[in-house]
C-alpha positions in Angstrom: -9.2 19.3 -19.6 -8.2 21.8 -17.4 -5.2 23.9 -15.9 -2.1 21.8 -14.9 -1.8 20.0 -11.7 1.0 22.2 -11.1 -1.2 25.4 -11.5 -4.2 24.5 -9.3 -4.6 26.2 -5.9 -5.3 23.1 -4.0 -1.8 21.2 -5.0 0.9 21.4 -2.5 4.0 19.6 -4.2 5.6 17.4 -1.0 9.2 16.6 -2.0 9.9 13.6 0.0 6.5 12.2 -1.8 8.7 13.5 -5.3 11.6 12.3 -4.3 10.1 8.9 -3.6 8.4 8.6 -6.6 11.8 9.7 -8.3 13.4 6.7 -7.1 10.9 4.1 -8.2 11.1 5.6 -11.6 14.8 5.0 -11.4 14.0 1.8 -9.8 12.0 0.5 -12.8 14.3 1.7 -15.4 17.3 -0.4 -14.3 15.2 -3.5 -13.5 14.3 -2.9 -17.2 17.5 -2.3 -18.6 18.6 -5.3 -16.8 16.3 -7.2 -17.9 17.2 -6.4 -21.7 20.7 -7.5 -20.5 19.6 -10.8 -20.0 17.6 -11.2 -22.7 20.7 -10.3 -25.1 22.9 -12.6 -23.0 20.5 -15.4 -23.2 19.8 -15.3 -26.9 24.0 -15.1 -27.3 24.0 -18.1 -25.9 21.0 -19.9 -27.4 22.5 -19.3 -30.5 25.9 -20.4 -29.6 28.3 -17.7 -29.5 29.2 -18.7 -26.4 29.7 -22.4 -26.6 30.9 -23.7 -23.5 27.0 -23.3 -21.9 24.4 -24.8 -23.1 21.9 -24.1 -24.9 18.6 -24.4 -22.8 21.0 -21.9 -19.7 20.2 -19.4 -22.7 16.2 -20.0 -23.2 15.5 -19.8 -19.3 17.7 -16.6 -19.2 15.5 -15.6 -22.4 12.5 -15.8 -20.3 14.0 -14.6 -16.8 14.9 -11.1 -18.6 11.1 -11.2 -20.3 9.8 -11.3 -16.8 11.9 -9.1 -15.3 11.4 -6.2 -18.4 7.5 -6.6 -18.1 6.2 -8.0 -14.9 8.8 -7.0 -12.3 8.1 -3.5 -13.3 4.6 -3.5 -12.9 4.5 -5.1 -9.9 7.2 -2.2 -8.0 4.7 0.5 -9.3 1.5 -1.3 -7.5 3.4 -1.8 -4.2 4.5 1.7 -4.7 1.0 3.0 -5.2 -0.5 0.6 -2.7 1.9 1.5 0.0 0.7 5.7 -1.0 -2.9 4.9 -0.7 -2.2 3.7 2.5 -0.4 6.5 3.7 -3.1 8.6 2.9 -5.7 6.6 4.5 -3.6 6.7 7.6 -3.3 10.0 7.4 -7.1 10.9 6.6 -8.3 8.2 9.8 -5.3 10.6 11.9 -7.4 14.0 10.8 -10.6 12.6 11.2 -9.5 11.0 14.9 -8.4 14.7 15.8 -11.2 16.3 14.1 -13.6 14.4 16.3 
């Protein structure tokens, strides 16, 4: 492997690209941690410590926070990558139109 990313000649950081990026990391993280929320809540009340709801309100909340903790996730990070690759398509077809 070679030098960082960081080091290379040709990399030009672009902060609002960082600061995007930035936010769908935070993005993800407290989808995740709310998704461990429910998962604690639902299994507190599947196993009745909190008796006045039912039992089956705890399974689907069970698998609502498993969905949100693994598939919610990924699916934020491909619209986020899919909406940058189509940035930079945009951008190349723009160069290329006034390169012509």
């Amino acid at each position: 492997m070679s030098e960082p990313i960081a080091d290379q000649d040709d990399y030009i950081p672009d902060p609002v690209k960082e600061q995007q990026a930035k936010a769908v990391h935070f993005a993800v993280s407290i989808v995740r941690l709310l998704g461990v929320a429910l998962v604690m809540l639902g299994l507190a009340i599947a196993l009745d410590r909190l008796s006045p709801v039912p039992s089956p309100v705890g399974y689907v909340l069970i698998a609502l926070g498993l969905v949100q903790m693994w598939a919610v996730p990924v699916w934020i990070i491909r619209k986020y990558i899919q909406a940058r690759v189509a940035e930079e398509a945009i951008a190349r077809a723009a160069g290329e139109k006034d390169a012509a």
